[in-house]
C-alpha positions in Angstrom: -15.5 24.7 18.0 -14.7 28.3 18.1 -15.1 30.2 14.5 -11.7 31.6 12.9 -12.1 35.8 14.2 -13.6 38.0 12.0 -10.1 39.7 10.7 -8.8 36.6 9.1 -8.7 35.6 5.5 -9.9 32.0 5.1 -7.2 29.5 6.1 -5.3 31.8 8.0 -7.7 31.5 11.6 -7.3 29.7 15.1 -9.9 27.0 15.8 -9.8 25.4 18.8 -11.5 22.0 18.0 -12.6 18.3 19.1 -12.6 16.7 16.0 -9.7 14.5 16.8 -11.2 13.5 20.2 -14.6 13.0 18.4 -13.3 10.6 15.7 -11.2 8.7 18.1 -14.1 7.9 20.8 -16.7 6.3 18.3 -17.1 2.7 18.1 -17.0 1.1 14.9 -19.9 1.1 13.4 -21.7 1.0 9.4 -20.0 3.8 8.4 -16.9 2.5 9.3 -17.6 -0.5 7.1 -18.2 2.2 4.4 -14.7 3.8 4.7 -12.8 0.2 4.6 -15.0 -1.1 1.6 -14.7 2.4 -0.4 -10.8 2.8 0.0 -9.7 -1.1 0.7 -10.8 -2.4 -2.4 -9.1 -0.7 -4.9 -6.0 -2.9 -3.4 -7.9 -5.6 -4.3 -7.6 -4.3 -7.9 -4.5 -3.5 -7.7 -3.6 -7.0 -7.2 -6.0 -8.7 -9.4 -3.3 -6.0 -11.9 0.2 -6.4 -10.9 -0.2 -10.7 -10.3 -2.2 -10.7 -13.9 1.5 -9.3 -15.1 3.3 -11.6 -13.9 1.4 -14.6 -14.3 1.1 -13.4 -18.1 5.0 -12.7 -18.5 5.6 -16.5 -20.1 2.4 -16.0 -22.7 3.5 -12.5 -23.7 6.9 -13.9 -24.4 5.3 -16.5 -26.9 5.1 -16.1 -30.7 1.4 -15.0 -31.5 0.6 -13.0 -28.5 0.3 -10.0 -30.1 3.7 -8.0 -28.7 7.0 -8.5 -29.6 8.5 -8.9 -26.1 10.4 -10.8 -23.7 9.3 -12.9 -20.6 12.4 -10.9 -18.7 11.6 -7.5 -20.2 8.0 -7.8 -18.6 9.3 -8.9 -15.0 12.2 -7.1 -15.4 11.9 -3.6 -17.2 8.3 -3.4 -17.3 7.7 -4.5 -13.4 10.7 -1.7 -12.7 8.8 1.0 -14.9 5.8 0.1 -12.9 7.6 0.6 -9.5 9.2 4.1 -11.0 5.7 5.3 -12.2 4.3 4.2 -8.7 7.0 6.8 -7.0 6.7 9.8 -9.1 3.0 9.5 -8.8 3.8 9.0 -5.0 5.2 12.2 -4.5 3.4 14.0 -7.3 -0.1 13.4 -5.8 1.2 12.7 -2.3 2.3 16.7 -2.0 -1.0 17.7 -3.8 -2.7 15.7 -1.5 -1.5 17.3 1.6 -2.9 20.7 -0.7 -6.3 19.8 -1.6 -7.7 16.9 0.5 -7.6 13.4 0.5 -11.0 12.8 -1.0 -10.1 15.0 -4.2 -7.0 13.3 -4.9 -8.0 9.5 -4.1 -10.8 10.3 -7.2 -8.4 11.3 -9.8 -5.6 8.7 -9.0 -8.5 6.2 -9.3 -9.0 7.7 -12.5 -5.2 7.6 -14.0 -5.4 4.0 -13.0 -8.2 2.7 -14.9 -6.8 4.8 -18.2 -3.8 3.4 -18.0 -4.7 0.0 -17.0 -7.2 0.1 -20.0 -4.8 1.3 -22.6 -2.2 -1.1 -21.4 -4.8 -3.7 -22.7 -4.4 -2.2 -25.8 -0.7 -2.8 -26.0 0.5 -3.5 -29.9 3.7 -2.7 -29.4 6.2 -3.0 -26.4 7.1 0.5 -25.8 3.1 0.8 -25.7 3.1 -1.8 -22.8 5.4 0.1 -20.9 4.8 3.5 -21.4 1.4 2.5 -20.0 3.1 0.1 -17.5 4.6 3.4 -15.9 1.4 5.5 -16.1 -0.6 2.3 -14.4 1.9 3.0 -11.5 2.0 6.5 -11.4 -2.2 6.3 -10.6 -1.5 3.5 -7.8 1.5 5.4 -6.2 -0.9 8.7 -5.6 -3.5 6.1 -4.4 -1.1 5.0 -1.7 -0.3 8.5 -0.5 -4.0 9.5 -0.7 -5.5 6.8 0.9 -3.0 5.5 3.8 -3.9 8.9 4.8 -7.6 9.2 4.9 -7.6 5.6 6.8 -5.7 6.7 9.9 -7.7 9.9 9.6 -11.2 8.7 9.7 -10.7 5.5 11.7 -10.6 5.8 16.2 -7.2 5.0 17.2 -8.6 1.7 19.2 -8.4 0.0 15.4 -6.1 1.9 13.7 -3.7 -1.1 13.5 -5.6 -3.7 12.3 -7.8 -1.7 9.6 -4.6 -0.6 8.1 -3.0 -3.7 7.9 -6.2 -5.9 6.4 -6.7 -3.1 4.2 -3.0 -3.1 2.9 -3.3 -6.9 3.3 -6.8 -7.0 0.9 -4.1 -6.4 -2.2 -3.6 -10.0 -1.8 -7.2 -11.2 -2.4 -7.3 -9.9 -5.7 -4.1 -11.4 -5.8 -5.6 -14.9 -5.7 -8.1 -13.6 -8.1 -5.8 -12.4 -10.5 -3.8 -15.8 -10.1 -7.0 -17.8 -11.4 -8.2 -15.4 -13.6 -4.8 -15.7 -15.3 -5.5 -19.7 -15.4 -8.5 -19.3 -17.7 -7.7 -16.5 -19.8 -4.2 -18.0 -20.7 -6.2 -21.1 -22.1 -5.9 -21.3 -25.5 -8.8 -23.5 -25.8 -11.3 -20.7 -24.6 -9.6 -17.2 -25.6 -7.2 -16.8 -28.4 -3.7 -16.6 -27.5 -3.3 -13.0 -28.1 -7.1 -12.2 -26.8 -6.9 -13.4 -23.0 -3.8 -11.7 -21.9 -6.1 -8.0 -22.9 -9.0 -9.3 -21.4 -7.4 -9.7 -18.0 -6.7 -6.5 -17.9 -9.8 -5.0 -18.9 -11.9 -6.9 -16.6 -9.6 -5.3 -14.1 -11.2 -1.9 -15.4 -14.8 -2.7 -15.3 -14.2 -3.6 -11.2 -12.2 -0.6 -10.7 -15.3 1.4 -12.0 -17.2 -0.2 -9.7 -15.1 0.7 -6.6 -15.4 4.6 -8.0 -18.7 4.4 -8.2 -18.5 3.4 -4.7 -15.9 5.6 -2.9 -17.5 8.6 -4.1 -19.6 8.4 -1.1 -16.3 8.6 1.0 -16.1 11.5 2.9 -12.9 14.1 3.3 -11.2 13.6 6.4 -12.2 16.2 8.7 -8.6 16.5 10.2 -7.7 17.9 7.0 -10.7 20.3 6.9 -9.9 21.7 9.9 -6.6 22.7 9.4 -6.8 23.7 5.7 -9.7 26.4 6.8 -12.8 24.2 6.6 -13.4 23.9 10.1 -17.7 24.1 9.6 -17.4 21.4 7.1 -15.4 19.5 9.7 -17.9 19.9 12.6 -21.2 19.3 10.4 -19.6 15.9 8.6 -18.3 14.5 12.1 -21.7 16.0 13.9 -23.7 14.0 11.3 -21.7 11.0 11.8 -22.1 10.7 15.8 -25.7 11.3 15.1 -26.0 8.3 12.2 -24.0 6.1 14.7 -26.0 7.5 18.1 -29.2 5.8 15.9 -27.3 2.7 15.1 -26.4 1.5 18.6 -29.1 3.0 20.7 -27.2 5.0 22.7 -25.6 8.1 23.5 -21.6 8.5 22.5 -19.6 9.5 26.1 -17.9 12.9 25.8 -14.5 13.0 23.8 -11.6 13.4 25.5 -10.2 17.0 25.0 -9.8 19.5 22.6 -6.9 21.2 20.5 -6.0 24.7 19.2 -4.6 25.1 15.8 -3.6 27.5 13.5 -5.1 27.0 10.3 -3.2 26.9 7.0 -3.7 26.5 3.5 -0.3 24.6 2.9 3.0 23.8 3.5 6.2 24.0 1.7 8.9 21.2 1.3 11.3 22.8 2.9 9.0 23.0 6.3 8.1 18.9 5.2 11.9 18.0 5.0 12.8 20.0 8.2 10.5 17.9 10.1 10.9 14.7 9.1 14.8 14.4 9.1 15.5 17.3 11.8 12.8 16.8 14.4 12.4 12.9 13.8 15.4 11.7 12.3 14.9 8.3 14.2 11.5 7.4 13.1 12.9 8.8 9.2 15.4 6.0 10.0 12.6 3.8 10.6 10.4 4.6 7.8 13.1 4.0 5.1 14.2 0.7 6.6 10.9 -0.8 6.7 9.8 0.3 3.3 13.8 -0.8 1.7 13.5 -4.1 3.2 9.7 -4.8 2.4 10.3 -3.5 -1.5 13.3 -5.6 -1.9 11.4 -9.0 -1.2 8.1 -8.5 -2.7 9.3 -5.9 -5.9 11.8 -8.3 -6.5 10.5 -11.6 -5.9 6.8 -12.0 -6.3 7.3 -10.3 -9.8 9.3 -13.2 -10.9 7.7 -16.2 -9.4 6.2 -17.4 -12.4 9.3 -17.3 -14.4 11.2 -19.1 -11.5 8.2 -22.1 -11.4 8.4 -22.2 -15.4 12.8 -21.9 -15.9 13.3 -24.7 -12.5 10.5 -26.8 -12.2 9.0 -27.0 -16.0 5.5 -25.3 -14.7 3.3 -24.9 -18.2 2.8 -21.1 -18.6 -0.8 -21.8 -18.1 -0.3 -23.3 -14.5 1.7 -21.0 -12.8 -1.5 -19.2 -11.6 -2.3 -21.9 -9.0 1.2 -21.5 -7.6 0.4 -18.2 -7.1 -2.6 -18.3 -6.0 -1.6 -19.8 -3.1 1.0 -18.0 -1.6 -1.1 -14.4 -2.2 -3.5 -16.3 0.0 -1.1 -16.9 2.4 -0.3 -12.8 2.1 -3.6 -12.1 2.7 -4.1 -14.6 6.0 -1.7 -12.7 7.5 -2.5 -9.4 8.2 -5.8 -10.3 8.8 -4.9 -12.8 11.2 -1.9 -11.1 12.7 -3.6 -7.5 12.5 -5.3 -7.3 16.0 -2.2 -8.1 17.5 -0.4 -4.6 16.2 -2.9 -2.9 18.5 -2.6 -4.7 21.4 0.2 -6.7 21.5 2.0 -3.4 20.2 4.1 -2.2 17.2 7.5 -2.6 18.0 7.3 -6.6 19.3 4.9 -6.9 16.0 6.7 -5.1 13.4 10.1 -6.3 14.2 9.0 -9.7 14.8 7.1 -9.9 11.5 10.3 -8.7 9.5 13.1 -11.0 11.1 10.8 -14.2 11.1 10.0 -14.1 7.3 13.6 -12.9 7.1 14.9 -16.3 8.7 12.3 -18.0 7.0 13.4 -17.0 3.2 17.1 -17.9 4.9 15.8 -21.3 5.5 14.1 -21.3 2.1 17.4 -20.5 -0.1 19.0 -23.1 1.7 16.5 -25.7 1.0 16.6 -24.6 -2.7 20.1 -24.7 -3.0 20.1 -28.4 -2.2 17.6 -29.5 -4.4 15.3 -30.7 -2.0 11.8 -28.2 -3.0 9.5 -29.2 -5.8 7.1 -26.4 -7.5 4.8 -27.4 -4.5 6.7 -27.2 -1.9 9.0 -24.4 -2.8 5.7 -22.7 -3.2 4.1 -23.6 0.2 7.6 -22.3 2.0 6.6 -19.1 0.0 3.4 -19.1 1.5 4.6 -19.8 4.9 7.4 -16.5 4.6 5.0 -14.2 3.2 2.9 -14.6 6.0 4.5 -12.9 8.4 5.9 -10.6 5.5 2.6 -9.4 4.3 2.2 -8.2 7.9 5.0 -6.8 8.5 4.9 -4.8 4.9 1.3 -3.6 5.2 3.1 -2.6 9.0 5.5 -0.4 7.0 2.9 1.9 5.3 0.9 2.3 8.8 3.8 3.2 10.3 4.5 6.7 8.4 1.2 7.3 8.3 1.0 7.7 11.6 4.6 8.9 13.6 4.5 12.0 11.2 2.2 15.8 12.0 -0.6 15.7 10.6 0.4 18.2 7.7 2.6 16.4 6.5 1.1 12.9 6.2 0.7 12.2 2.7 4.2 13.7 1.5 5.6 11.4 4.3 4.0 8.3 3.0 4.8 9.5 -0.4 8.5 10.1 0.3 9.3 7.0 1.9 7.2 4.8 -0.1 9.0 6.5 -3.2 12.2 6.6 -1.7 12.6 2.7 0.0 10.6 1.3 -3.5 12.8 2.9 -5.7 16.0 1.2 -3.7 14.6 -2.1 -3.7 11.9 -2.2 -6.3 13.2 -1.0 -9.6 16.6 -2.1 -8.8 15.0 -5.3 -7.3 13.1 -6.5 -10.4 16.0 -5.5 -12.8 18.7 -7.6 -10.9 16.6 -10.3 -10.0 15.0 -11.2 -13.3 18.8 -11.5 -14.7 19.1 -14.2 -11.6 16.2 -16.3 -12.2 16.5 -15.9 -15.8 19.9 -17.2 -15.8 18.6 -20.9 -15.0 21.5 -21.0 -12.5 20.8 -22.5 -9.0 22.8 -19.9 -7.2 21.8 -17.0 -8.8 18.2 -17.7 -7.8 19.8 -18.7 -4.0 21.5 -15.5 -4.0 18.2 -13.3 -5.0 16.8 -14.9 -2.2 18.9 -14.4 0.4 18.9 -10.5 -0.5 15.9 -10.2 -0.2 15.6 -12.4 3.4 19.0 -10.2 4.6 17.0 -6.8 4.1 14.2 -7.8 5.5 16.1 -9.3 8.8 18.4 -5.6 8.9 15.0 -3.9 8.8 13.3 -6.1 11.7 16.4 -5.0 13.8 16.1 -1.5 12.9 12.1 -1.8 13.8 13.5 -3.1 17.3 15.4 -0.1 18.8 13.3 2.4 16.8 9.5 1.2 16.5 7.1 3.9 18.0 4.6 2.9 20.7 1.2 4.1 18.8 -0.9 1.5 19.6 -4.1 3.1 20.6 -3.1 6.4 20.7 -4.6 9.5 18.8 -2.3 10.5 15.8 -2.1 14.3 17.6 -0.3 12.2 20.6 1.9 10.2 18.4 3.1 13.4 16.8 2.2 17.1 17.5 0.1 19.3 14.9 2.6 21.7 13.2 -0.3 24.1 13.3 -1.1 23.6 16.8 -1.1 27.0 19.0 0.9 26.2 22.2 -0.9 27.9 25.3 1.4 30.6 27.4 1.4 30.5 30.7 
């Protein structure tokens, strides 16, 4: 890698680099395994969280727990808080993100997470819970942004897909645990009524110190280094990691397969971020906000109220509704790591769009079998589990996909942007409309949330079929150009 010349400030020099190649050519290896467990598992936390909510919703609603609040006013106004925190944070530490690196940033939204998910323990009164409802989602919306970034960055192209699915997917396994946690800590017979609700969450702080404790040993993504002026910290971290994997397998790594010249920069302006997104890819924008409208609607809307729907229909104790639940985040889970290879060789578009219209149809088929009266708690649930298969897929599909079709520089504002944009159309509207439907203890009403939710998800599976990008297996530079990158005159 040539050395940015002698007359220019830091930041401001031409590197011509293999970094990209480098990355992209290793085969996975330990420190691989190291990347996945240090950013993956905060999902897991993150759903041991949000399904501890809902499962809670019923209790919290009860005299004696401690909070004068309503079952609908925790699925409803505090699961929409949670989704408007998650977008500000989005685009608040998405852009700083794109600034300072992805390893500084996926530290301190860590951070805001655990405070807030520790004070929201502490709730005595309900504008306490929310306030600390919104913060808890203004840490995991930066963690989005900050992390779906430093995945496609540090993992070779030939596994791209699948990492970034399971890793999306892995929300779902503390999911489960959340669901079963909820079980016990909702029985009155062990913890008080207004004790087990607080210790949920703060077990979900003494994990989530754990996972810090572990990604500090994450590196930055050299991509980013080498554009934002740290081009020898680039070549030493990559350099040390060919030669830690070199040991590993025995054998020497084959040459990578070219080299790119960029123009390094310390930032970049919205203005330059917008004019790229909507003016040179307005198809793949299209894409993006699709994807993540449909994907916000079913799960933002939905999943936050299952509980409620299993205790108003079908008389589920408050205390139960964690099995329920525990079953169909399993099915979640099962599919993006069953389904995840397939994204990379199967391909994106076939994947994506399929994965969207066939939980679509599914949820269709669903409404209509719950509109008759012929699903019980159990098998209304399993349907669930059978629809969110394919949906978890196809959702975790949504934040690989503009993680990956937009330059390099402007990675983390794109996730940021459509995450914030697409979750703020379906998942603080979502929550707010559909806890008034399930709440009413009207048939239809329920029926109707349900096919909203399965008609967004279908539009967005056809959208995925003209407009998908082929990136399966290809470098992120060849997917989409390097602003920075110095075009060679001929």
């Amino acid at each position: 890698m040539s050395a940015p010349s002698p007359s220019a400030s830091p930041g401001t020099g031409t590197v011509t680099t293999a970094v990209p190649a480098r990355l992209d050519r290793l085969p996975w290896s330990r420190w691989h395994w190291m990347i996945v467990i240090g950013l993956g598992t905060v999902w897991i936390l993150d759903g041991l969280e949000v399904t501890i909510v809902g499962n809670v919703a019923g209790r919290l609603a009860e005299e004696g727990s401690g909070l004068d609040i309503t079952a609908a006013q925790v699925t409803g106004v505090a699961a929409a808080l949670y989704v408007a925190g998650a977008c500000s944070g989005a685009l608040f530490f998405g852009w700083l993100t794109d600034r300072y690196g992805r390893k500084k940033l996926f530290m301190i939204t860590l951070a805001v997470y655990l405070g807030a998910t520790a004070m929201t323990a502490l709730s005595f009164e309900s504008w306490w819970f929310f306030l600390f409802r919104f913060l808890t989602g203004f840490g995991i919306g930066g963690e989005y942004a900050a992390i779906n970034s430093a995945i496609d960055e540090l993992i070779p192209s030939l596994y791209r897909g699948r990492v970034d699915l399971i890793i999306n997917g892995s929300y779902w396994l503390g999911a489960v645990g959340g669901a079963l946690l909820s079980v016990v800590m909702l029985d009155t017979d062990i913890f008080p009524q207004n004790l087990g609700w607080r210790l949920s969450f703060a077990l979900g702080v003494v994990l989530g110190l754990v996972i810090l404790l572990v990604r500090r040993h994450v590196p930055e993504s050299p991509r980013w280094q080498f554009i934002h002026g740290h081009g020898e910290e680039a070549e030493r971290l990559v350099s040390s990691v060919e030669r830690e994997i070199e040991a590993e397998k025995g054998e020497k790594l084959p040459r990578p397969a070219g080299e790119i010249t960029i123009h390094q920069r310390k930032s970049i302006g919205f203005g330059t971020i917008a004019k790229t997104v909507f003016g040179r890819y307005p198809r793949r924008a299209v894409l993006g906000l699709a994807l993540f409208i449909g994907q916000a609607f079913l799960y933002n809307a939905i999943t936050f109220g299952f509980g409620s729907i299993l205790i108003t229909f079908f008389d589920v104790p408050t205390g139960s509704t964690g099995y329920y639940f525990a079953v169909i985040a399993a099915g979640n889970f099962l599919g993006p790591l069953l389904l995840g290879r397939l994204f990379d060789t199967v391909g994106r578009r076939i994947m994506i769009s399929g994965t969207y219209l066939l939980s679509g149809l599914l949820l269709f088929g669903t409404a209509w079998l719950f509109d008759r009266g012929s699903l019980s708690a159990a098998t209304l649930t399993a349907c669930w589990c059978v629809v969110l298969f394919f949906a978890s897929a196809g959702a975790s599909s949504a934040y690989l996909t503009v993680s990956e079709i937009f330059p390099m520089e402007t990675r983390a504002m794109a996730i940021a942007f459509f995450y914030a944009l697409g979750t703020a159309a379906g998942g603080i509207s979502g929550p707010l409309i559909f806890a008034e439907l399930t709440e009413s203890g009207v048939v239809g009403d329920t029926v109707l949330a349900f096919q909203i939710g399965a008609g967004l998800m279908c539009a967005a599976g056809l959208v995925a079929a003209f407009l998908a990008v082929n990136a399966e297996r290809r470098s992120l530079e060849d997917i989409a150009e390097p602003l920075s990158v110095v075009k060679e005159v001929p």
